[in-house]
C-alpha positions in Angstrom: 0.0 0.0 0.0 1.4 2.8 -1.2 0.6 6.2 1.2 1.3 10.1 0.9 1.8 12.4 3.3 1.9 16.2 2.6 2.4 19.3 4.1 1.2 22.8 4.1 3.8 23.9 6.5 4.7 28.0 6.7 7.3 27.6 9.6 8.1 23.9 10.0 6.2 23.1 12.7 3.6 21.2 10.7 6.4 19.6 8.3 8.0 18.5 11.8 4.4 16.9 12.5 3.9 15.5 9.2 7.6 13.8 9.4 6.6 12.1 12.8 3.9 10.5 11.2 5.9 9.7 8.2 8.5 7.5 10.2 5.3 5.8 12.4 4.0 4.3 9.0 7.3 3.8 7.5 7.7 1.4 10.9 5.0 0.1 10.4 5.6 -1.2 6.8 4.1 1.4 4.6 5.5 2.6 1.6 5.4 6.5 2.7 6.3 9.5 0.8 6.2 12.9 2.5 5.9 16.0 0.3 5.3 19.5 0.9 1.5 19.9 -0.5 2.7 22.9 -2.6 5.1 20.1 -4.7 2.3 17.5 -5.0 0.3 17.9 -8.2 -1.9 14.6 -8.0 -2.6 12.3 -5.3 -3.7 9.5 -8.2 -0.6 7.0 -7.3 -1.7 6.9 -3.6 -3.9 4.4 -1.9 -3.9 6.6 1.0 -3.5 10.3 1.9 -2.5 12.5 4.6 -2.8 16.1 4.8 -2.0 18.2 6.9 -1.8 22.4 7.5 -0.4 25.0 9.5 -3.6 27.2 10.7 -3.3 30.7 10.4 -6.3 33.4 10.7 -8.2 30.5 10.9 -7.1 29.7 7.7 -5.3 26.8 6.0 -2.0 27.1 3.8 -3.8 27.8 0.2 -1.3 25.4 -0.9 -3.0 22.5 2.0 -6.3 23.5 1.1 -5.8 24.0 -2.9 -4.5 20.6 -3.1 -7.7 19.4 -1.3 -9.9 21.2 -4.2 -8.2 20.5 -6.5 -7.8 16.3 -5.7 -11.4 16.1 -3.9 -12.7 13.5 -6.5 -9.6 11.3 -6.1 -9.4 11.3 -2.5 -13.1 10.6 -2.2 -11.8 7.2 -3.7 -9.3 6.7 -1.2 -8.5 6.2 2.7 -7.5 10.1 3.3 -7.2 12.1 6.7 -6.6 15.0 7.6 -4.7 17.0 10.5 -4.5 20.8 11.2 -1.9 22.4 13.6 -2.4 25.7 15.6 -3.0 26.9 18.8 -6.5 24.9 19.5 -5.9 24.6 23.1 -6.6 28.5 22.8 -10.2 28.5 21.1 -13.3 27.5 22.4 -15.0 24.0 21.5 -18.0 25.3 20.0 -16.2 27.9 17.5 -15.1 26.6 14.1 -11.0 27.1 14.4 -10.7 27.2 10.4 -11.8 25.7 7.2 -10.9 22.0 7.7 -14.0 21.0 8.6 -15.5 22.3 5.3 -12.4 20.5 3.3 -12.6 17.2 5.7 -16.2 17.4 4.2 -15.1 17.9 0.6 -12.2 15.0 0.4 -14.2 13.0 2.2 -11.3 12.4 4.9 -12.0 9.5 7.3 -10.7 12.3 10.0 -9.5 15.3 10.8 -8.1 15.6 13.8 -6.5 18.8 15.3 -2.8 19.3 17.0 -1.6 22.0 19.0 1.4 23.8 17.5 4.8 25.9 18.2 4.0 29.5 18.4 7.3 32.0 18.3 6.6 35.4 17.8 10.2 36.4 16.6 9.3 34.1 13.8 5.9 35.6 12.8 5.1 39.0 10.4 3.8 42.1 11.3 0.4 41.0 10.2 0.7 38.0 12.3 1.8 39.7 15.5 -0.9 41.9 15.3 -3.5 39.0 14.9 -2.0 37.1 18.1 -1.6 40.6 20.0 -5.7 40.3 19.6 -5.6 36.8 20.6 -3.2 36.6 23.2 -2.3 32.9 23.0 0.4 31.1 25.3 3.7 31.1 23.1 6.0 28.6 22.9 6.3 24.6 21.8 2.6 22.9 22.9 3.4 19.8 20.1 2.7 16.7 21.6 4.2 13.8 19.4 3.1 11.0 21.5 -0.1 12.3 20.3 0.7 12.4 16.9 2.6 8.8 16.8 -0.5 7.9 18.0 -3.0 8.7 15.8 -0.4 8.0 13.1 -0.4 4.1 14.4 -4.2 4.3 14.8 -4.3 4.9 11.1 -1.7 2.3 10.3 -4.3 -0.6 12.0 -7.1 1.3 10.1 -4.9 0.6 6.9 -3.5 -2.7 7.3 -7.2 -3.9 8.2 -8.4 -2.4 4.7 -5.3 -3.7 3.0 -6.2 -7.6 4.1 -10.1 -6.9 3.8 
């Protein structure tokens, strides 16, 4: 089974995501390519897909979320999920955080599940300070990989099931 995952990453915390999940299926057996979403033109060669995105603005990368648009036919036709990083622990359940859900919707993604990021505010742009002056989140590294290799090995059972189904 051959899988991809890609990336709309701005400042690398979502690539570093994405790579963690890359190396759980690779353990697990998987034939696993990891790409940044703005290099992937098709996801026609896959049996599976994972995407993820930074969240920003409540927004996903327009390379994340173009990819999703612009591939929603094929991954209807395949096991896809999808993951979004940002500062969730910082919103409130009942608001929608950004447009995943809509997209999740769209590619028909088995889930989306959410991850809290890395927020550094030497890193960010003017327009990006300003936002987070507004918001007033917690910075620094709120990632939690053990998280993330788990619900990277949850999809590898979900997989191998369908692969000897």
């Amino acid at each position: 089974m051959k899988v991809l995952v890609t990336v709309g990453s701005k400042y690398g915390s979502t690539r570093e995501v994405g790579a963690e999940i890359v190396k759980v299926l690779r353990d697990k057996g998987f034939e696993t390519d990891f790409e940044d979403a703005c290099d992937v033109s098709t996801v026609r060669y896959y049996d599976a897909v994972i995407i993820g995105s930074a969240v920003y603005g409540s927004l996903w990368r327009r390379d994340a979320a173009g990819l999703v648009r612009e591939n929603a036919d094929l991954l209807r036709a395949r096991d896809t999920w999808m993951f979004s990083v940002g500062m969730t622990s910082v919103t409130t359940p009942d608001q929608p955080i950004d447009e995943a859900e809509g997209l999740a919707r769209l590619s028909g993604a088995i889930e989306h599940k959410r991850f809290d990021g890395r927020l550094e505010l030497d890193r960010l742009n003017v327009g990006e300070r300003a936002l987070i002056k507004v918001i007033n989140p917690p910075v620094g590294d709120f990632r939690d990989f053990d998280e993330v290799r788990a619900w990277a090995g949850d999809i590898a059972v979900r997989l191998s099931a369908d692969a000897f189904a």
